[in-house]
One Martini backbone bead per residue (centre of mass of N, CA, C, O) as a GRO file, in nm:
protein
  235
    1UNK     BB    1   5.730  -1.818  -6.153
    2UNK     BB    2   5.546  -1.804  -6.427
    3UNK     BB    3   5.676  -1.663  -6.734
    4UNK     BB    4   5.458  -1.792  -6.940
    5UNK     BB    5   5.213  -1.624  -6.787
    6UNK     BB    6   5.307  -1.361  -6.736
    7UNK     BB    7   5.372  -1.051  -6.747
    8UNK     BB    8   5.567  -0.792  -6.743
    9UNK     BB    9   5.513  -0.660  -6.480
   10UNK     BB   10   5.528  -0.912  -6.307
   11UNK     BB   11   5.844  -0.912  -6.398
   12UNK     BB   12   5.923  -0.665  -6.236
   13UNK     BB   13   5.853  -0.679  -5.974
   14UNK     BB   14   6.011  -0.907  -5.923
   15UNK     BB   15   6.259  -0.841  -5.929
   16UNK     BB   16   6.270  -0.595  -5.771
   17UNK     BB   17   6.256  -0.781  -5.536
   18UNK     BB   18   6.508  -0.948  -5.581
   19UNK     BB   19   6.712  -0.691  -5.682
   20UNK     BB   20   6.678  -0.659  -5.988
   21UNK     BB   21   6.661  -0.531  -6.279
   22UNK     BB   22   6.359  -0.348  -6.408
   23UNK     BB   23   6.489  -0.330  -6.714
   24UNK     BB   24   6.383  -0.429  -7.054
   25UNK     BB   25   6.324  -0.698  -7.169
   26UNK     BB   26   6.142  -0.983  -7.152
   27UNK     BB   27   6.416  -1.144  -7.181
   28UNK     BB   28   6.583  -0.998  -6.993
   29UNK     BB   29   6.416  -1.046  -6.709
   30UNK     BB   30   6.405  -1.358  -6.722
   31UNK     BB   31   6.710  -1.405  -6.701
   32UNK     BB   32   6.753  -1.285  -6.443
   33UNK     BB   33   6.559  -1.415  -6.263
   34UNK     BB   34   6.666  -1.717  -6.323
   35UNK     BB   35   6.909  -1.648  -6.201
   36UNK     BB   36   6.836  -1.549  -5.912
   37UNK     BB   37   6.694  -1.880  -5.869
   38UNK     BB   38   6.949  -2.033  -5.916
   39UNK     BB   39   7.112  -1.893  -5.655
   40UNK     BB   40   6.922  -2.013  -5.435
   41UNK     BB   41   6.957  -2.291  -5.487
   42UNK     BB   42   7.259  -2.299  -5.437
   43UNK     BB   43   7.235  -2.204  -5.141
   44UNK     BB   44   7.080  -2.421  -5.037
   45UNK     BB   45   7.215  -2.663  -5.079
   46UNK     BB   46   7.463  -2.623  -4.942
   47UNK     BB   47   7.361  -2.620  -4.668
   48UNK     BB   48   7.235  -2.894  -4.716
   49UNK     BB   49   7.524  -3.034  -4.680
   50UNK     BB   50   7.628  -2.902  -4.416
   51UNK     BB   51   7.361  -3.057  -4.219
   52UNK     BB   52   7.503  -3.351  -4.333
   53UNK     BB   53   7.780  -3.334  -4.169
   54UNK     BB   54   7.631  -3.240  -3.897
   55UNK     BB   55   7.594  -3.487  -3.669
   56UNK     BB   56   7.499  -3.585  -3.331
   57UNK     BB   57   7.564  -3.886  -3.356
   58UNK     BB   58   7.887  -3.832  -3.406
   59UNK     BB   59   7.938  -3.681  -3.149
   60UNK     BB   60   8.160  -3.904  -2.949
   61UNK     BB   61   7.966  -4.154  -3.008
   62UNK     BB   62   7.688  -4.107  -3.025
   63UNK     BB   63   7.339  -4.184  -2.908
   64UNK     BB   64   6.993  -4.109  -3.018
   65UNK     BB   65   6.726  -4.082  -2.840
   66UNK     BB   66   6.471  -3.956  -2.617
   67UNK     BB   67   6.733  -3.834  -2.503
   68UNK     BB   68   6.950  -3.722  -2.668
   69UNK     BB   69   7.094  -3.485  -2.519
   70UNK     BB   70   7.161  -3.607  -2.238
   71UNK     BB   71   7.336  -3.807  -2.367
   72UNK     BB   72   7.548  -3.627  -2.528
   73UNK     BB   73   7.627  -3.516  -2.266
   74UNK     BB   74   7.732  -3.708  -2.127
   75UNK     BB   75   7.961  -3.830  -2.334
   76UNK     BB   76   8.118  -3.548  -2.365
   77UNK     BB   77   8.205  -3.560  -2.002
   78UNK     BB   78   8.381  -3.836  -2.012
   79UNK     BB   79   8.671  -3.669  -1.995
   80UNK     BB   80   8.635  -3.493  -1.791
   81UNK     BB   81   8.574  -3.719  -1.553
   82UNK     BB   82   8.833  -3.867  -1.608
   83UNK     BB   83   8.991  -3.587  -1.425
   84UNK     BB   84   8.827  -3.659  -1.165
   85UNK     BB   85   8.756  -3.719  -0.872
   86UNK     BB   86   8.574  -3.913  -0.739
   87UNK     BB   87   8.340  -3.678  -0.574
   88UNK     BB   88   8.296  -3.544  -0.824
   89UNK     BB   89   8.194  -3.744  -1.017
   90UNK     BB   90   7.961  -3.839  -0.811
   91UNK     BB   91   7.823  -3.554  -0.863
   92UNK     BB   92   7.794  -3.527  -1.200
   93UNK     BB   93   7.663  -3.833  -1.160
   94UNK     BB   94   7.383  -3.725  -0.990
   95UNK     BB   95   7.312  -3.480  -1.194
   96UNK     BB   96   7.249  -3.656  -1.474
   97UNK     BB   97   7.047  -3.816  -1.351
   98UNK     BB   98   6.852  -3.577  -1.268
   99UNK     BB   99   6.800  -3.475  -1.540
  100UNK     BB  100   6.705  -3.775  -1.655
  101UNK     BB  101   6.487  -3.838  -1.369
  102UNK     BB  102   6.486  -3.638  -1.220
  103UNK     BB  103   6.414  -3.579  -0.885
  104UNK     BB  104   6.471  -3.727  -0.619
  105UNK     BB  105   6.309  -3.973  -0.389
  106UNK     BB  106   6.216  -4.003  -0.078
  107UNK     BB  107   6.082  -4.252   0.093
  108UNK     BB  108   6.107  -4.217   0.404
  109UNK     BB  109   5.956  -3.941   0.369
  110UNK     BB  110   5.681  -4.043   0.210
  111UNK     BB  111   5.607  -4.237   0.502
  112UNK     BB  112   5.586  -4.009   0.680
  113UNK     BB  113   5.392  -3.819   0.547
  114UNK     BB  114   5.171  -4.064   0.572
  115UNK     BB  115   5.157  -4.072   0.862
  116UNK     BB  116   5.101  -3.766   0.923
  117UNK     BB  117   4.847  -3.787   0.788
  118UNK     BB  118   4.680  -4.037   0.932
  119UNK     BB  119   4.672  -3.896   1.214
  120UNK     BB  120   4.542  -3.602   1.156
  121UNK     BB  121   4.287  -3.833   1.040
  122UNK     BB  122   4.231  -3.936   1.335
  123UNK     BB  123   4.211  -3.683   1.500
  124UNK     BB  124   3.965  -3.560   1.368
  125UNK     BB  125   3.767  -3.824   1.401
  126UNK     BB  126   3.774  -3.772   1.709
  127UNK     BB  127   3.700  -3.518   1.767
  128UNK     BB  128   3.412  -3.544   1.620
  129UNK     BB  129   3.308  -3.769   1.807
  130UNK     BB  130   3.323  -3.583   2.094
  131UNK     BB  131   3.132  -3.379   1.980
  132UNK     BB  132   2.884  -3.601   1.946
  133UNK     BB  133   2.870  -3.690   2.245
  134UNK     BB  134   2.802  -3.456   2.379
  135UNK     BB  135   2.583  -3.374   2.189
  136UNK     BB  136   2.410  -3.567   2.302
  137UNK     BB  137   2.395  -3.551   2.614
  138UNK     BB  138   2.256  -3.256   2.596
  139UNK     BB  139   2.023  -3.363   2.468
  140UNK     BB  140   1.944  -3.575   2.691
  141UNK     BB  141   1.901  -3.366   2.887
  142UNK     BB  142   1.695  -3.180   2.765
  143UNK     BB  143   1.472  -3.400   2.744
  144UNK     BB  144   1.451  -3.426   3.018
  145UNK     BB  145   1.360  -3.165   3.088
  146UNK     BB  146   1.106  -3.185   2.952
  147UNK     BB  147   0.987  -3.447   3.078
  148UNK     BB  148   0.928  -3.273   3.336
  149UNK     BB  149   0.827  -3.024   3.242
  150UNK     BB  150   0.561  -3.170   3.170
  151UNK     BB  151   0.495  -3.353   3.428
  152UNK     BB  152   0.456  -3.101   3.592
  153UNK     BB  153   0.265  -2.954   3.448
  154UNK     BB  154   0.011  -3.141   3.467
  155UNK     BB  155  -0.012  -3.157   3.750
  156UNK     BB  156  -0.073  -2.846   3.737
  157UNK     BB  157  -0.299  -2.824   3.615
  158UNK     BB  158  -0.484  -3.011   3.780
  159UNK     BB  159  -0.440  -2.874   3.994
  160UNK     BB  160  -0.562  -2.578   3.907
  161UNK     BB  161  -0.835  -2.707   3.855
  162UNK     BB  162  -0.917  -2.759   4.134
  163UNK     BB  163  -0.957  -2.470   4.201
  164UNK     BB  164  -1.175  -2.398   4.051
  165UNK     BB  165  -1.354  -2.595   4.123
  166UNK     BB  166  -1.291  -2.483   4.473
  167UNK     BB  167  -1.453  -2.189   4.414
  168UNK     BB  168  -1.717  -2.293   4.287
  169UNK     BB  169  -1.807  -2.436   4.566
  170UNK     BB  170  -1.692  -2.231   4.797
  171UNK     BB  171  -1.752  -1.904   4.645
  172UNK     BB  172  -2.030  -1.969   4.476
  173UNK     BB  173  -2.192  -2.261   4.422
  174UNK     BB  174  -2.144  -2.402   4.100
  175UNK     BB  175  -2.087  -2.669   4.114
  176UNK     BB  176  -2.018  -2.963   3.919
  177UNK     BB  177  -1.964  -3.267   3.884
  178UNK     BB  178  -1.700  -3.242   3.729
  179UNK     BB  179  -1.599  -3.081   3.954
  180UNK     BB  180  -1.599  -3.274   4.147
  181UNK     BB  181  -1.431  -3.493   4.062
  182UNK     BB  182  -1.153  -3.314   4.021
  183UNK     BB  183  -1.132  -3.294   4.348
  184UNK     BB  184  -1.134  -3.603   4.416
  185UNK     BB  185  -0.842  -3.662   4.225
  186UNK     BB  186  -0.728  -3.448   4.487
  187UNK     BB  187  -0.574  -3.276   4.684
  188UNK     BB  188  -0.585  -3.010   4.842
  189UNK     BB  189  -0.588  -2.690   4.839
  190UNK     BB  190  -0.278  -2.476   4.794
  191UNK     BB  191  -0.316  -2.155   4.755
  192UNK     BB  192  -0.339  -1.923   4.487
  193UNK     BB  193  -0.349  -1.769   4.225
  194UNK     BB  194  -0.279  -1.792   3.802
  195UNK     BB  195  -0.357  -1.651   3.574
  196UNK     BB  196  -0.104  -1.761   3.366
  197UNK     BB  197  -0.228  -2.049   3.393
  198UNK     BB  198  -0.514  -2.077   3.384
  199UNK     BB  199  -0.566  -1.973   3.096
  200UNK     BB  200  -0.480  -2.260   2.962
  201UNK     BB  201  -0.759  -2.361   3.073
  202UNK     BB  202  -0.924  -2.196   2.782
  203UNK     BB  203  -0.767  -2.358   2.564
  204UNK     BB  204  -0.939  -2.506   2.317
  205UNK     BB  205  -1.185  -2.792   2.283
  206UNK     BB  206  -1.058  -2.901   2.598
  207UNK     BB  207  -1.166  -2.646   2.762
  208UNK     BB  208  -1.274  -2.454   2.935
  209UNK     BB  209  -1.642  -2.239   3.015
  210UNK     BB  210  -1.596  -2.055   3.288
  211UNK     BB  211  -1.577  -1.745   3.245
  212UNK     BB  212  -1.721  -1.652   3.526
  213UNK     BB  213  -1.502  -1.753   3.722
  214UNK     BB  214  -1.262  -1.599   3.620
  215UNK     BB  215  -1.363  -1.304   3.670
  216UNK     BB  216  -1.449  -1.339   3.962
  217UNK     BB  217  -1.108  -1.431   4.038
  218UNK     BB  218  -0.994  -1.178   3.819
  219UNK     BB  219  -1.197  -0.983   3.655
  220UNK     BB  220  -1.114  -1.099   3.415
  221UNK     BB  221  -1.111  -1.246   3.105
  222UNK     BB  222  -0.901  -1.472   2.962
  223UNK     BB  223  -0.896  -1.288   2.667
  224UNK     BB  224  -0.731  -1.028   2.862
  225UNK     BB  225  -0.502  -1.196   2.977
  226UNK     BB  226  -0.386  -1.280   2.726
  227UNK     BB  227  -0.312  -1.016   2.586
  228UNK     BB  228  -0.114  -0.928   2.814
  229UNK     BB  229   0.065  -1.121   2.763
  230UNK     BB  230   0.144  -1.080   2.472
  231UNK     BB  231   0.244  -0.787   2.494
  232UNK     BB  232   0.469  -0.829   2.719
  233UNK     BB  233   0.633  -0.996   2.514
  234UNK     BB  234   0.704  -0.778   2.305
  235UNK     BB  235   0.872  -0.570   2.494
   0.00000   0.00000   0.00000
């Protein structure tokens, strides 16, 4: 506190905070302040005399690096080390290092579990390989499997088309150029109707247009029996 530009009243508060008697004239009170400032000055500096005659670098004669006190640790260690048996010597001393370069590292362990991290990374890579080599096979069996029923289909549907021309010739009378073609281009026809294969053959825009022959054959019209086909499947 600058005493000459304070107040009586700051220099008395400030007294007061010091412990020191805050009653008197104001130069009696700045001589006080004064005096209080003076003796906390020389008990700083007392103290850092004090911590500059302790130094860790003078004791047993170590040296502080960048690891100063694991080093003071060591030297300070050295007379202890020196009335131990050899076996205890160098478990103190393979402490020492452990503390000041980490936990040792088994090289041996680290290539170990390296090789059987890469192996179970084999592993995984093979079985991988064979889950999708399966997964091949059974698309590929699949894919035969529709290129079959594709084929079989076809060959229905022709068979199918010759039996309604094969109707129209000779139980209605009514076939056409077309429907002879139909039958010519195939074997004789065997068996009876199939009202759920039929109907798809008046399905798109180069379907049949015969719906009275099929009415015929069936009582009902194509789009009644799609009708019911789709409601049974909803079902």
């Amino acid at each position: 506190m600058d005493t000459n530009f304070a107040t009586y009243r700051e220099i008395q508060i400030e007294c007061k905070r010091l412990g020191r008697k805050d009653a008197g004239t104001r130069e009696e009170l700045i001589r006080c302040l004064e005096s209080s400032t003076s003796h906390q000055r020389d008990s700083f500096t007392q103290q850092n005399r004090e911590d500059r005659e302790f130094q860790p670098s003078h004791v047993d004669g170590a040296e502080i690096h960048e690891e100063g006190i694991p080093e003071l640790a060591t030297s300070s260690l050295v007379p202890v080390m020196q009335g131990c048996r050899g076996d205890l010597k160098g478990e103190i001393s393979d402490r020492l290092v452990e503390r000041r370069r980490g936990p040792r590292v088994d090289l041996a362990t680290l290539v170990e579990s390296a090789y059987k991290g890469i192996a179970v990374s084999r592993e995984q890579r093979e079985s991988r390989a064979k889950k999708l080599a399966e997964n091949q096979l059974r698309l590929d069996s699949i894919q035969e499997s529709v290129s079959r029923m594709t084929a079989s289909m076809g060959a229905y549907r022709a068979l199918r088309n010759r039996f309604l021309s094969t109707f129209k010739r000779d139980k209605l009378g009514t076939a056409t150029k077309f429907d002879l073609s139909i039958i010519a281009g195939g074997k004789p026809i065997r068996g009876g109707g199939d009202a759920a294969t039929d109907v798809m053959l008046y399905e798109g825009t180069r379907g049949r247009r015969d719906f009275i022959t099929f009415r015929k054959l069936y009582g009902l019209l194509p789009e009644t029996v799609r009708k019911i086909r789709k409601s049974s499947c909803n079902l």
